[in-house]
Every structure is written in C-alpha cells, then in structure tokens.
Backbone bond lengths (Angstrom), bond angles and torsions (degrees), N, CA, C in turn:
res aa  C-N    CA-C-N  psi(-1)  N-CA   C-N-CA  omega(-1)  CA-C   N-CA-C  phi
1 X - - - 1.441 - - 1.521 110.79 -
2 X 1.445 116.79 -41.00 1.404 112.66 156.10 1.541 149.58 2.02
3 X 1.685 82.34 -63.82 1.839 129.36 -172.62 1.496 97.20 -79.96
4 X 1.096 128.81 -24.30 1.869 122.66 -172.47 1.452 110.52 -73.29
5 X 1.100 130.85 122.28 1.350 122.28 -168.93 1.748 125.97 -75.86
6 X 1.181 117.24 122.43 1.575 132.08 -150.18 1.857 85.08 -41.84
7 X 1.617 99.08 165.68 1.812 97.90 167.47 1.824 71.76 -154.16
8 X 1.342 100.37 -159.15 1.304 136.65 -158.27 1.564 126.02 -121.16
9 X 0.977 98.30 -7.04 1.922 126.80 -172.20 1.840 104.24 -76.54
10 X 1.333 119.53 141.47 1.085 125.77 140.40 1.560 128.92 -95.03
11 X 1.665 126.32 156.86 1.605 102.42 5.00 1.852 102.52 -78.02
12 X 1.449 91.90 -177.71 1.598 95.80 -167.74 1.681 99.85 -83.49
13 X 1.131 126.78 13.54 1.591 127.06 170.14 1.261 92.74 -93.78
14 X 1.013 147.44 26.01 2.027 136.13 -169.43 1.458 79.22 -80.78
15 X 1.424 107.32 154.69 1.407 108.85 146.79 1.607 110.51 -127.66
16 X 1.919 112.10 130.64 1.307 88.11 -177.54 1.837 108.82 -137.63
17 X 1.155 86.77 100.37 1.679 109.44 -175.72 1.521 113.77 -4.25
18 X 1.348 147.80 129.22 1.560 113.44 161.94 1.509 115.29 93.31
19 X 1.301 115.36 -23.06 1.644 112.60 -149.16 1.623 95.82 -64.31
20 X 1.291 90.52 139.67 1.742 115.82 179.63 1.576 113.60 -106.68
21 X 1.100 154.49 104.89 1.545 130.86 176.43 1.248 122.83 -54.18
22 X 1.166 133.06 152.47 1.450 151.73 -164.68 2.138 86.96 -61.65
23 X 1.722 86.76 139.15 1.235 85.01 177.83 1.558 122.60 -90.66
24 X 1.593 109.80 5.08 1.849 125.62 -159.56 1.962 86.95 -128.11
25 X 1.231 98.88 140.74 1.646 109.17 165.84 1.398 108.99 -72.58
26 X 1.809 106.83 150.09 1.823 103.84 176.00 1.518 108.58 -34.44
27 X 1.474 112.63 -46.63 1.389 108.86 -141.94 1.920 103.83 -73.06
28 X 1.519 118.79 -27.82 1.200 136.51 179.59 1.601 88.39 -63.86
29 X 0.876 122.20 -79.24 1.159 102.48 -154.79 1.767 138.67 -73.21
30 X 1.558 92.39 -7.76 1.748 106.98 169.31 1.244 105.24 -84.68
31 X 1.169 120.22 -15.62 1.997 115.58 174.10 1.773 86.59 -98.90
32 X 0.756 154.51 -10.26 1.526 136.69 -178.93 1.859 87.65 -93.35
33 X 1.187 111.00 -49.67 1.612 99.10 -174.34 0.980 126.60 -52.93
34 X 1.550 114.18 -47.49 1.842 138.80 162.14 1.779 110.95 -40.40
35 X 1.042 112.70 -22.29 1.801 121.12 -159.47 1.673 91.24 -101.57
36 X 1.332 117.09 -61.43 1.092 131.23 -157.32 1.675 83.86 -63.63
37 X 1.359 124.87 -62.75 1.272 109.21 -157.11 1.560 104.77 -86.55
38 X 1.219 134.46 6.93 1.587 128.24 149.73 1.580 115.11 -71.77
39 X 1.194 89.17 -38.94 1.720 86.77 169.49 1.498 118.13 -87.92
40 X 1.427 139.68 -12.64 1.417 132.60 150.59 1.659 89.12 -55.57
41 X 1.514 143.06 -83.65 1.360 131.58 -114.11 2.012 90.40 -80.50
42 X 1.336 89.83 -39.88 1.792 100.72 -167.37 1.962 107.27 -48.08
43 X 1.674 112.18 -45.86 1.544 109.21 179.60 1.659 95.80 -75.94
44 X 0.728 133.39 -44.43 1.808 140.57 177.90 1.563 106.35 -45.57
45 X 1.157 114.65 -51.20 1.758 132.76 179.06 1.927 91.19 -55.65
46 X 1.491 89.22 -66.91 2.226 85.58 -172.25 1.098 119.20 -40.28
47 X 1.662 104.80 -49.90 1.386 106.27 -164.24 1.543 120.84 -85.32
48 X 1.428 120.45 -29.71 1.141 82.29 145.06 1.848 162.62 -153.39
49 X 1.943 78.95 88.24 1.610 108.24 174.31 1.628 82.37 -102.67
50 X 0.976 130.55 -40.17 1.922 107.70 172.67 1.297 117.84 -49.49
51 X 1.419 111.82 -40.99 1.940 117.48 -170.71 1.583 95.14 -73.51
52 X 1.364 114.96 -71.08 1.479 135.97 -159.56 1.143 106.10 -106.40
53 X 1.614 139.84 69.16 1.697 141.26 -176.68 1.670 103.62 -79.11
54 X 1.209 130.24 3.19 1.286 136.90 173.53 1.429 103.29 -110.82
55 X 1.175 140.57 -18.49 1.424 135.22 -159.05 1.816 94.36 -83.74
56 X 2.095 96.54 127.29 1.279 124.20 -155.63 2.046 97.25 -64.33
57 X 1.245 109.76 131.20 1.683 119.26 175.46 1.491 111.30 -30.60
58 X 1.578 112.57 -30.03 1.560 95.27 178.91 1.074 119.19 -112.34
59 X 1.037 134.29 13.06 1.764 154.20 130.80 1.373 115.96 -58.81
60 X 1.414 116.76 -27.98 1.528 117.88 176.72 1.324 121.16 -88.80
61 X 2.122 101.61 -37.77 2.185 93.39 151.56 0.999 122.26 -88.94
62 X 1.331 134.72 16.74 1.179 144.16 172.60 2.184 111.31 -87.15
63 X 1.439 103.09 -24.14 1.383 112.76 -177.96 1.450 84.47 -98.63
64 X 1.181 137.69 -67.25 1.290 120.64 -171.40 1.509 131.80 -38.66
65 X 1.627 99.91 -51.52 1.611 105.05 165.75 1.495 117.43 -33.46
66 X 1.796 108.69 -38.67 1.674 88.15 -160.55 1.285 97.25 -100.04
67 X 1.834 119.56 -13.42 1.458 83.05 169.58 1.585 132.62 -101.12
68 X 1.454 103.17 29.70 1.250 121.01 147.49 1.735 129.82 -70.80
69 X 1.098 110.05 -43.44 1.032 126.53 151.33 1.404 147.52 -44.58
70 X 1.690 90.69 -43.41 1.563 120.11 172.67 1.746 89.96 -62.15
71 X 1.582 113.41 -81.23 1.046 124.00 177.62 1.386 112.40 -7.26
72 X 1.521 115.62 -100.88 1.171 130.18 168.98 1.913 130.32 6.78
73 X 1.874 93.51 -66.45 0.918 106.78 173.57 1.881 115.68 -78.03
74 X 1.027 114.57 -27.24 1.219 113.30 -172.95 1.696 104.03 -89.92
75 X 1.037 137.38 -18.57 1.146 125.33 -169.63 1.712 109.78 -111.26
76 X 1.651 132.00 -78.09 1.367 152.15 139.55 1.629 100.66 4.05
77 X 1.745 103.70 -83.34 1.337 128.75 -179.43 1.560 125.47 -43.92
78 X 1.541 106.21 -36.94 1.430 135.99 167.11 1.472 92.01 -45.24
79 X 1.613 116.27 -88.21 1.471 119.64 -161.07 1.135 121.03 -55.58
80 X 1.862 115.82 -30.75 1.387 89.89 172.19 1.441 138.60 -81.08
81 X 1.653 120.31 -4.01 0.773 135.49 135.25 1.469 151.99 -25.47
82 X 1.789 103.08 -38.71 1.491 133.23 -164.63 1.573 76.36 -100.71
83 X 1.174 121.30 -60.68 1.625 119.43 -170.56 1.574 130.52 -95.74
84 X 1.298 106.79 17.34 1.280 110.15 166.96 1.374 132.75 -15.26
85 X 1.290 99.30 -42.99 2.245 109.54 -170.32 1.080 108.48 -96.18
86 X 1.666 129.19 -21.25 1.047 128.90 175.53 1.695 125.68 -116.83
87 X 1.314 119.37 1.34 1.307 123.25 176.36 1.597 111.88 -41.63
88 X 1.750 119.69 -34.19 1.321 95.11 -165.08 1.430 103.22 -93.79
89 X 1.233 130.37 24.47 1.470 136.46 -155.29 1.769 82.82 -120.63
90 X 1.464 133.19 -36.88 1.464 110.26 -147.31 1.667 100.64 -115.67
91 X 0.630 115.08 -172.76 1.901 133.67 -149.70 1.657 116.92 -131.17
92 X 1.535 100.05 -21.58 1.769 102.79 176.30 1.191 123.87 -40.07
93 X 1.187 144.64 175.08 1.084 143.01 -156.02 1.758 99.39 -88.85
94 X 1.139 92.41 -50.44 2.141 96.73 -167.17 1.827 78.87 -85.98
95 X 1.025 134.28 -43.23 1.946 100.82 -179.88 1.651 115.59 -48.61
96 X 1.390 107.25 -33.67 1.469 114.99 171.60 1.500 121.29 -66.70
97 X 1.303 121.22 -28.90 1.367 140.72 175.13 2.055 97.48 -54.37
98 X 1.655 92.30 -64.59 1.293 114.70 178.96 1.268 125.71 -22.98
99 X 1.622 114.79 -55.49 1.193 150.52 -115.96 1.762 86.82 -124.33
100 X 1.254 111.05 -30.22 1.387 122.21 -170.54 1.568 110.12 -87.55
101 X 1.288 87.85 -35.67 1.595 95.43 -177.92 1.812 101.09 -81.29
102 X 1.336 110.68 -46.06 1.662 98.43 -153.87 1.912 98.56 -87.57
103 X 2.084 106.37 35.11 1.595 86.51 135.53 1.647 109.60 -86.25
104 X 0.851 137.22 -5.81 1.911 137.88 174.24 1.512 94.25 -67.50
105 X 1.641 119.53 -41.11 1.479 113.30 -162.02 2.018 101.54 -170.72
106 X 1.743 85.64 114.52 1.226 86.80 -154.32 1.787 100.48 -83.13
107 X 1.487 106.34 -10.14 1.286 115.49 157.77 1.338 123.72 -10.61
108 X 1.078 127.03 -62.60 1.971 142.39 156.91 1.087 104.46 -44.86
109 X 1.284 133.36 -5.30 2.025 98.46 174.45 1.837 78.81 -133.55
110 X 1.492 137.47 -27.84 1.318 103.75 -170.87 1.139 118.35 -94.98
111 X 1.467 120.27 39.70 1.950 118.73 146.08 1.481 98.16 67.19
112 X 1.777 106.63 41.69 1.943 111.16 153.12 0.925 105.35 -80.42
113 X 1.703 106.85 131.64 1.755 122.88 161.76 1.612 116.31 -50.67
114 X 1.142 109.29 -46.33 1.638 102.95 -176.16 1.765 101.41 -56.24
115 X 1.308 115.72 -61.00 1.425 117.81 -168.62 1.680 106.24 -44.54
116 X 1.153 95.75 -53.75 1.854 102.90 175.54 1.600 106.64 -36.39
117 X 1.462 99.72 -62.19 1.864 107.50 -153.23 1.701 98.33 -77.64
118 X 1.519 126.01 -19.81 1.648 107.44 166.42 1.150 89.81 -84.62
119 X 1.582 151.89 -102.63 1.402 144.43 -140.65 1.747 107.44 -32.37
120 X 1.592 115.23 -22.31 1.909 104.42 -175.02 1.912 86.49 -86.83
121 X 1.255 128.64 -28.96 1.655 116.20 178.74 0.995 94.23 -68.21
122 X 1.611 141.49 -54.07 1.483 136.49 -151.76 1.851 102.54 -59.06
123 X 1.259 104.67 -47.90 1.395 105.92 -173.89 1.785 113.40 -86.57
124 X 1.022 119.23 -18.06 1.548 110.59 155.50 0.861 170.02 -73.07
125 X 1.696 85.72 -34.98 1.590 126.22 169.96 1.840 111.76 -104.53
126 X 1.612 99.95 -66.07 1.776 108.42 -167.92 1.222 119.05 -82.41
127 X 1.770 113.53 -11.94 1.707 118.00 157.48 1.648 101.32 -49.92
128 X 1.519 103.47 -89.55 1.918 104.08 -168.96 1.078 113.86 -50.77
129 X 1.237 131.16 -35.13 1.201 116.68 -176.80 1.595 130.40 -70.19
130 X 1.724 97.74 -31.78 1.996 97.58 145.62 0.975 119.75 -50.98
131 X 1.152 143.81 -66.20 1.643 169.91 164.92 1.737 101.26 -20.62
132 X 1.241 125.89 -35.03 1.397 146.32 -162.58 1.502 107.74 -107.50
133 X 1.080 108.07 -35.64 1.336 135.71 155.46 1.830 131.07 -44.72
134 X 1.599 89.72 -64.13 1.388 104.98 177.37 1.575 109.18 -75.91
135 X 1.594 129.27 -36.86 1.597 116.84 165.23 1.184 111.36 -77.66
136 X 1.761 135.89 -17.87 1.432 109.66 144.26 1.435 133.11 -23.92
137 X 1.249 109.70 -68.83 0.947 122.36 178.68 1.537 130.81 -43.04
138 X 1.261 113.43 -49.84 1.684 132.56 -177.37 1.890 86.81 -82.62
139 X 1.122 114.56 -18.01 1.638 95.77 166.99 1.151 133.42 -66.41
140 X 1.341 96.88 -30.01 1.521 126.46 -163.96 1.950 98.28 65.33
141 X 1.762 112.55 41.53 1.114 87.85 175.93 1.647 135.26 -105.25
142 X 1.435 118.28 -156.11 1.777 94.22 -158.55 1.237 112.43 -95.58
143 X 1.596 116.06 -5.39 1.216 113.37 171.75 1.825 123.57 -98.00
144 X 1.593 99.55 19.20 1.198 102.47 162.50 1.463 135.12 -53.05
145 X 1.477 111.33 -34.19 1.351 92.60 -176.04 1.872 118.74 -99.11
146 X 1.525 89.82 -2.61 1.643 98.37 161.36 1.576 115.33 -72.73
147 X 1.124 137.71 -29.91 0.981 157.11 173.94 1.463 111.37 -58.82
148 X 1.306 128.89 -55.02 1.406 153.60 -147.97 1.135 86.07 -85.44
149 X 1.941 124.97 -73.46 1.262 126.85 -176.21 1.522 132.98 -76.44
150 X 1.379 90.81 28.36 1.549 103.95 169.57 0.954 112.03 -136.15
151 X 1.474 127.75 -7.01 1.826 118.53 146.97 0.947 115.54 -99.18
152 X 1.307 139.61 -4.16 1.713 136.73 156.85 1.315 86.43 -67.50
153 X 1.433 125.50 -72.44 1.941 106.26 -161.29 1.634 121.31 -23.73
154 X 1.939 101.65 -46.90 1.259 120.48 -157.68 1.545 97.35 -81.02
155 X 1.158 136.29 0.16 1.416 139.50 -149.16 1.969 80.59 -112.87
156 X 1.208 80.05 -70.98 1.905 83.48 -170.01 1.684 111.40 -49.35
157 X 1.083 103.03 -31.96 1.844 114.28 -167.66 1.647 101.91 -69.61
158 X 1.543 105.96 -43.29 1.523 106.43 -163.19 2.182 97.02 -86.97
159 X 1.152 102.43 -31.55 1.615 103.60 173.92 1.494 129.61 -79.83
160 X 1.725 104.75 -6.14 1.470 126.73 163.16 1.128 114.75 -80.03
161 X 1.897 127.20 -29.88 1.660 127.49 -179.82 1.734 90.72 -95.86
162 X 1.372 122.64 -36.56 0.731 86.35 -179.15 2.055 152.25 -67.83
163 X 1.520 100.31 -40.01 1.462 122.98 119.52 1.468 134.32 -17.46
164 X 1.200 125.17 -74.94 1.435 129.99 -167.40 2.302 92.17 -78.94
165 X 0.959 98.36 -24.62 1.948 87.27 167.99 1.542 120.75 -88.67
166 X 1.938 120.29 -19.37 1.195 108.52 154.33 1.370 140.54 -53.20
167 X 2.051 93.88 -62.29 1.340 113.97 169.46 1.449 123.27 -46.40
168 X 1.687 127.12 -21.25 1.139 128.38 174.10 1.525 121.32 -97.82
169 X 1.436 99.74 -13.76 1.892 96.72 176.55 1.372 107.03 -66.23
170 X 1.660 103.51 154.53 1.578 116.42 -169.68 1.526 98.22 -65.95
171 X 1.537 137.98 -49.38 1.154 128.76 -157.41 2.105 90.39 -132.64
172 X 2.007 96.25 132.49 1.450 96.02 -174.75 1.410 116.25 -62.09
173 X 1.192 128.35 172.35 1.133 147.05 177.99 1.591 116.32 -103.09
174 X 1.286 107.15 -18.25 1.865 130.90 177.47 1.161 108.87 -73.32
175 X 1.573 141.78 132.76 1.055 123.53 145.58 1.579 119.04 -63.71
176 X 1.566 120.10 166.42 1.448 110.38 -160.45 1.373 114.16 -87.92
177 X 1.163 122.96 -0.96 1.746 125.24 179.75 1.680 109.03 -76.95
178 X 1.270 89.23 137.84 1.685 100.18 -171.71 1.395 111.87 -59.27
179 X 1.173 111.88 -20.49 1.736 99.43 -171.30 1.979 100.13 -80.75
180 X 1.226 124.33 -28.67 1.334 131.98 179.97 1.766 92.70 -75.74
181 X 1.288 129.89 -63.76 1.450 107.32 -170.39 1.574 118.08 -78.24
182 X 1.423 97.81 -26.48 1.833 103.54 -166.65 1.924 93.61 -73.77
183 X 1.829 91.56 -62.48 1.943 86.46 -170.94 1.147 120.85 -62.31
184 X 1.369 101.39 -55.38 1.860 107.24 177.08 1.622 137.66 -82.01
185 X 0.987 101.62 -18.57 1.652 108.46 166.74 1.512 118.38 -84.66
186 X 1.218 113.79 -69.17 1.487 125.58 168.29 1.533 119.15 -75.17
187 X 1.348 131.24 -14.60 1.401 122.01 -158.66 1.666 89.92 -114.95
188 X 1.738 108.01 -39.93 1.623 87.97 -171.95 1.574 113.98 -91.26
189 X 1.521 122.88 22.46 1.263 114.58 -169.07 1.500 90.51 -145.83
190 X 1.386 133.55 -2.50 1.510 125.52 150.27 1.576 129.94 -60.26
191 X 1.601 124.91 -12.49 1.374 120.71 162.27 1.594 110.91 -78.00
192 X 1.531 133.88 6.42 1.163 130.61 -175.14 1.804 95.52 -105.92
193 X 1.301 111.72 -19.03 1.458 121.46 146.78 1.641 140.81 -68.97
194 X 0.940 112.77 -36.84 1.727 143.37 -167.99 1.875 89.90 -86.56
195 X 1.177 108.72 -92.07 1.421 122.38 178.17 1.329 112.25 -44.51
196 X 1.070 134.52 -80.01 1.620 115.70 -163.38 1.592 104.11 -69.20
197 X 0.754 139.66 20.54 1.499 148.41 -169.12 1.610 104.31 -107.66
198 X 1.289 113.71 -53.74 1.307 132.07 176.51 1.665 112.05 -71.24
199 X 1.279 97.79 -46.10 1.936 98.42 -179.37 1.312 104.49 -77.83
200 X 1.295 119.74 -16.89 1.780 117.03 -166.61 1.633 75.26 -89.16
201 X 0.766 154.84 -97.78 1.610 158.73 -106.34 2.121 92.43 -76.56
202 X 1.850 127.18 -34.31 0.940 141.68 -146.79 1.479 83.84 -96.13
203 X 1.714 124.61 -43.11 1.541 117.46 -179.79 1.660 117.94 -93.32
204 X 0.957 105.25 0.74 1.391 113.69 160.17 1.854 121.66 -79.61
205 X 1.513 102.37 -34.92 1.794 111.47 170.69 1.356 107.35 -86.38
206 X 1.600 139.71 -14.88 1.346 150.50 164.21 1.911 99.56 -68.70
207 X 1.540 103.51 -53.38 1.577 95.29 -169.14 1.712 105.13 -73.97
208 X 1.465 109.90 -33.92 1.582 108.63 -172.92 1.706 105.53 -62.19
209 X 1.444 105.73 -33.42 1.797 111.98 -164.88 1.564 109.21 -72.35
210 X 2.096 109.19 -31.35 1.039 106.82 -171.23 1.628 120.39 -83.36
211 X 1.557 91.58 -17.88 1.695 100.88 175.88 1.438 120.41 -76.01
212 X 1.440 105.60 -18.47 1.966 116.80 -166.08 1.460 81.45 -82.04
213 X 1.438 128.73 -77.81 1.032 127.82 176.09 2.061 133.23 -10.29
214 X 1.683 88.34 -46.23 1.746 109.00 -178.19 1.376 95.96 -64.32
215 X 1.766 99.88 -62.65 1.334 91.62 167.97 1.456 156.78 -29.74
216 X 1.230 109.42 -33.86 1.284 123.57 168.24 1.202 135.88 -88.87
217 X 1.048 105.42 -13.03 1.742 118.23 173.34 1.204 96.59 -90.38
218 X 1.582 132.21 -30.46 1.421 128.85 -169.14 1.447 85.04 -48.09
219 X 1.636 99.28 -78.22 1.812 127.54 -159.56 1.157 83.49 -30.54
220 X 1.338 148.84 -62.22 1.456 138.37 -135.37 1.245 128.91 -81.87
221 X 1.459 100.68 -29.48 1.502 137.22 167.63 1.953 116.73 -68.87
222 X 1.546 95.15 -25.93 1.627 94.71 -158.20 1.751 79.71 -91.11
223 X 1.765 131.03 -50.75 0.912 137.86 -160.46 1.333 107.47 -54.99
224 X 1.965 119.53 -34.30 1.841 104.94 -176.73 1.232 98.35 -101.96
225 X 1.557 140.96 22.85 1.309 127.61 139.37 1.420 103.99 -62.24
226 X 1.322 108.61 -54.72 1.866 111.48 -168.36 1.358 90.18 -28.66
C-alpha cells in the first residue's frame, strides 16, 4: 500500500490504483468549465430566439436548463461512464474535470457500482430525454409537460440516492474544506434540487389545469347530445 501513489481524496484510506494527478490546475479548469458552459447556454439562448422569437422568458430558461442538462449528461457523464476503471489513471481534459470534482466525492474515481448504475441511467434515459424536453418546449408541444415531469421526477430520485448514500456512509467521501463540501458538493448539485422540484410541481398544475379543462368540454359536449 506504500507503493500506490499519494492523491488528495477522502477518506484518506482510499486506495486508488494508478492514480495520476490532474493534468490542468483547479483554477484552469473552473474558468474553462464557466466558458464552456456560457458558451453552450449563450449559442442555445440565439438559437432559440431565431426558431421561437416569441417564446415567453420562462419557457426560454426553462429550455435552456434542460439542454444544459441534456449536455451535461450526455457528454461529461458519457465519459465517465465509457471510463469508469480507468478515470483515475488518465489525464484528459474532462478525467481532470472528474478528478476535480470527486475532492467533494471521491466516489468518481473509486469504481462504486451505485455511482456507475445512476450516471449509466443519467446518460440513457435523463440525457435525451432533457434534450427531448428542450425541443418540446420551442414546439410549444403537448407532451411537454409529461415529459418535464418525468425527468424532474428522475432528477430528484437519482439526486435523493445520490445524497441520502453519502450522508449515510460511515466515513465521508468530501474532503473537509468548505469550498469542496459547501461549493461543490451541496452548492454545485443543489440546482438539480431547486429546479426540477419547481418545474415538476409547475407541470403537474399545467397537467391538472389541462385535464379539468378536457373535462369540461367533455361534460359539455355529452350534455347537448342529451
């Protein structure tokens, strides 16, 4: 155990075969993340006020969210997936991303099955289906809000195990400095709390309003046959 080369991860018993250090400094890579994702939302923002230049401001961060999200999961989420066994061994740019994040949770480099089996749903299922989600939306079509409230469900469900299995392991997975548990554990994965929480509860009064509504034209319809 000696011979394993030191890293930075809690707890400090991890052992992680191979480990290579990140080849980019924190600071490189939270301004490359910040850029990258102003420039995902910023061409996403143009396009579509080019498609939909009437589509209402909170329908328009409301499409963005998911295909940020979409993103996220489909691309980031992708690799760690593809590279599960070897993330703490490699140097790529998003293994370094990785590597950055899992001092909050060292979960990401020591090859847990649970972490594996939500990030392979995140990218199979709750990637496209944001993504499916967000041209709902610019459709203005009708299965948007079935859509919406079935990847917020899956959003809260997979960020509730994921959460409720930290907070309960015997020894954390966080290193102990506030900016790793306060910013990055809790701060960068609480809008997957906040947000789908709010749109799930907002497409649930859209689906209840649109059915009372069906309803009533039924009644109204059945009554001047009478």
């Amino acid at each position: 155990m000696d011979d394993e080369p030191q890293h930075p991860y809690f707890p400090q018993s991890l052992v992680l075969s191979g480990y290579t250090p990140p080849a980019h400094s924190s600071e490189y890579l939270l301004v490359s993340m910040f850029l990258l994702v102003a420039g995902l939302l910023s061409t996403a923002a143009i396009a579509s006020q080019i498609y939909r230049p009437r589509l209402p401001s909170g329908d328009r961060l409301t499409a963005l969210w998911f295909v940020l999200c979409g993103s996220f999961h489909c691309l980031l989420e992708l690799y760690y997936v593809l590279h599960f066994n070897t993330i703490a061994k490699e140097t790529h740019f998003a293994a370094s991303l990785l590597k950055e994040y899992a001092k909050s949770d060292s979960r990401y480099l020591a090859q847990v099955p649970l972490v594996l089996v939500l990030e392979t749903i995140t990218v199979v299922v709750i990637g496209p289906m944001c993504l499916w989600t967000a041209w709902a939306i610019l459709q203005n079509s009708c299965g948007r809000h079935i859509a919406q409230l079935g990847v917020c469900v899956l959003h809260l469900y997979s960020v509730s195990l994921y959460f409720g299995t930290e907070f309960m392991a015997a020894e954390s997975n966080c290193r102990p400095e506030f900016v790793y548990y306060w910013v990055y554990l809790i701060g960068m994965n609480a809008p997957w709390i906040v947000v789908p929480l709010y749109l799930a509860v907002t497409s649930v009064k859209e689906i209840y309003t649109g059915m009372l509504i069906a309803k009533r034209v039924t009644g109204r319809s059945a009554t001047k046959q009478e």
